[in-house]
N, C-alpha and C positions, 0 to 999 in steps of 0.2 A: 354222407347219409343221403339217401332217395328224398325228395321232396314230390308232393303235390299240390299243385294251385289249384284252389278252390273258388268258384265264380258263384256268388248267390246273387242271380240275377233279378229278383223279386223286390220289389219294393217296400216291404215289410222286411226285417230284420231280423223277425223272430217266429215267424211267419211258417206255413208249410214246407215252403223250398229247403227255409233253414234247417227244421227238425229231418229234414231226408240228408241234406247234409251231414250235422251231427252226427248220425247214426255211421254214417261212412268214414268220420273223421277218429271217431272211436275204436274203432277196427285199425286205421293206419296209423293211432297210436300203439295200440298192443303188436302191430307189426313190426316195430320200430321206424317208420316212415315219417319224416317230417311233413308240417301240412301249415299251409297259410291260405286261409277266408279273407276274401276281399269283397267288402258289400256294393253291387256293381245299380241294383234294380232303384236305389230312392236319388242316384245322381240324375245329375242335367247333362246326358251323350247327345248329342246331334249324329245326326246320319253323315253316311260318306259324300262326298261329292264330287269323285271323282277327279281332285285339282291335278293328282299325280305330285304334289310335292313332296309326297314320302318317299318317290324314289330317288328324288334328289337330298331331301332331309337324314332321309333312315329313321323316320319316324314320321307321325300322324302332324299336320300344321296346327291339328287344333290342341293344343297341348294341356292335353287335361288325364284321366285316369288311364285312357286308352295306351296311350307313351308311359305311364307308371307301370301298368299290370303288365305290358310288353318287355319290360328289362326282366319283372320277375318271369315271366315264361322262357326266357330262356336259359335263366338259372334251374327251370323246375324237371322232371324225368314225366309228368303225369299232369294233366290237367283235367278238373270235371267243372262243369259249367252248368246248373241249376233255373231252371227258371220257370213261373208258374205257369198257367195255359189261360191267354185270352183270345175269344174268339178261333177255338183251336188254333191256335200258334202260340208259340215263346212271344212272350211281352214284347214291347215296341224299344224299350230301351234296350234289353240283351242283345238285339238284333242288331242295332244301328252298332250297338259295343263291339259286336261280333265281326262284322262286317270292317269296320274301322281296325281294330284287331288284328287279323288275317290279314287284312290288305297290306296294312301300313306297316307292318314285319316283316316285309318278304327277305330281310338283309337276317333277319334271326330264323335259323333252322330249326322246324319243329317234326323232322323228320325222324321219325320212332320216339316222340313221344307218347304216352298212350292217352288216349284221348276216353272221353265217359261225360255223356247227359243223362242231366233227371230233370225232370219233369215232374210238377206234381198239377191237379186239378181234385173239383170238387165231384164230376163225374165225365166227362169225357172232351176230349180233345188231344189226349193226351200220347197216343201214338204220332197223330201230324206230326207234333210239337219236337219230339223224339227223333224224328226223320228232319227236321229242316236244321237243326242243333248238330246232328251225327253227320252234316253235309261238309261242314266243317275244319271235320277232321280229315274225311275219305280224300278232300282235294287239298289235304297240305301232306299227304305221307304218313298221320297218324296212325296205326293200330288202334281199334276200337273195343272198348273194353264192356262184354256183355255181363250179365248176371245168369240168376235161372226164373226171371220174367224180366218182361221189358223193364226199364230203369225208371218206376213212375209210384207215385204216392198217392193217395185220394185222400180228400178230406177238407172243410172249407176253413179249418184253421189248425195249429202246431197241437192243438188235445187230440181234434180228429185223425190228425196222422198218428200219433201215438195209437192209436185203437188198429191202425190199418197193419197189423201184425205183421200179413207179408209183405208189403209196400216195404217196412225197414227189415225184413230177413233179403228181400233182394238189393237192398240198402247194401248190407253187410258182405254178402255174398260178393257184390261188386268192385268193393272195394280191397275184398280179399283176391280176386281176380285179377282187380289192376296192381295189389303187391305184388301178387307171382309174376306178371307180365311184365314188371320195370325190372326185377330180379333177373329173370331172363334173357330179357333185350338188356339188360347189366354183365350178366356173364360172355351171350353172345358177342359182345362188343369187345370186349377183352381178349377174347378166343381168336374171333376170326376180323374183328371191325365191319364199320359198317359197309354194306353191300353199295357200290356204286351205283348211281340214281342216274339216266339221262333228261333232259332237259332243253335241247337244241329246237326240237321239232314246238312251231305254235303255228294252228292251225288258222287262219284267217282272211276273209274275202273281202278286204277294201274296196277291191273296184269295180265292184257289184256284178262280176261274173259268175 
């Protein structure tokens, strides 16, 4: 069965980010799509720093959720990652998550998986937030998984997104998108396998010429 990992990077649990969730998770049950929420936004993430022990580790040194949600994404077909907008941008913990995440996996292939942010706010910041989340995905290989508006909720709490009617039809819509897209890159992969990726070329000026 397809599974997708669900990131609700918000520090509330129950909160906007959540109720835009839900709305998506409803949908990849009636799909038949397995789904696993993992509450990412009320932990203690520290930022990267750069030590490089992951590439000796094959994991993160700081061994906390980052190294747990990492085994589950490489079990998952689909990941959406959640997270409210402050100061237009995805909160300070998703971020540090995110970045730790990405990095510290590079031994786990997340190439066609389909990737999908949301976003919610109470009124705007909410495309930044959208673009620095979707960044992500575009430089690990993901497929990005659209709706029929951007992938974002308004509202300053889980009542007020319930009111944001099209907020959760593009909820629904997206989530119905990224079943067809695992489905797809499901069959494609069976048919023909995946397309060979190159990887040799890294581009970089050490010695300051």
């Amino acid at each position: 069965m397809a599974k997708v990992l669900l990131l609700n990077g918000s520090p509330h649990a129950n909160g906007c980010a959540a109720a835009a969730l839900a709305e998506m998770i409803k949908v990849f049950d009636a799909e038949g799509i397995e789904t696993e929420l993992v509450q990412v936004g009320m932990k203690n993430i520290r930022g990267c720093i750069t030590c490089g022990k992951c590439e000796e580790l094959g994991k993160c040194v700081f061994d906390d959720l980052v190294n747990e949600v990492a085994l589950k994404l490489a079990e998952a077909d689909g990941l959406v990652v959640g997270s409210p907008v402050y100061y237009g941008s995805p909160n300070g913990t998703v971020i540090a998550f995110m970045d730790r995440l990405f990095y510290s996996s590079g031994n786990i292939s997340k190439h066609m998986k389909v990737g999908a942010a949301v976003v919610s706010c109470r009124r705007g910041g909410n495309t930044a937030s959208f673009d620095v989340l979707n960044k992500y995905f575009t430089i690990s290989g993901m497929p990005v998984a659209s709706s029929s508006y951007w992938n974002q909720v308004h509202g300053f709490s889980a009542e007020d997104v319930e009111k944001d009617l099209e907020g959760l039809q593009t909820m629904r819509n997206l989530a119905r998108n990224m079943a067809f897209m695992i489905r797809a890159i499901a069959d494609a992969k069976e048919k023909h396998g995946l397309q060979e990726m190159e990887g040799d070329a890294f581009t970089s000026f050490p010695d300051g010429k």
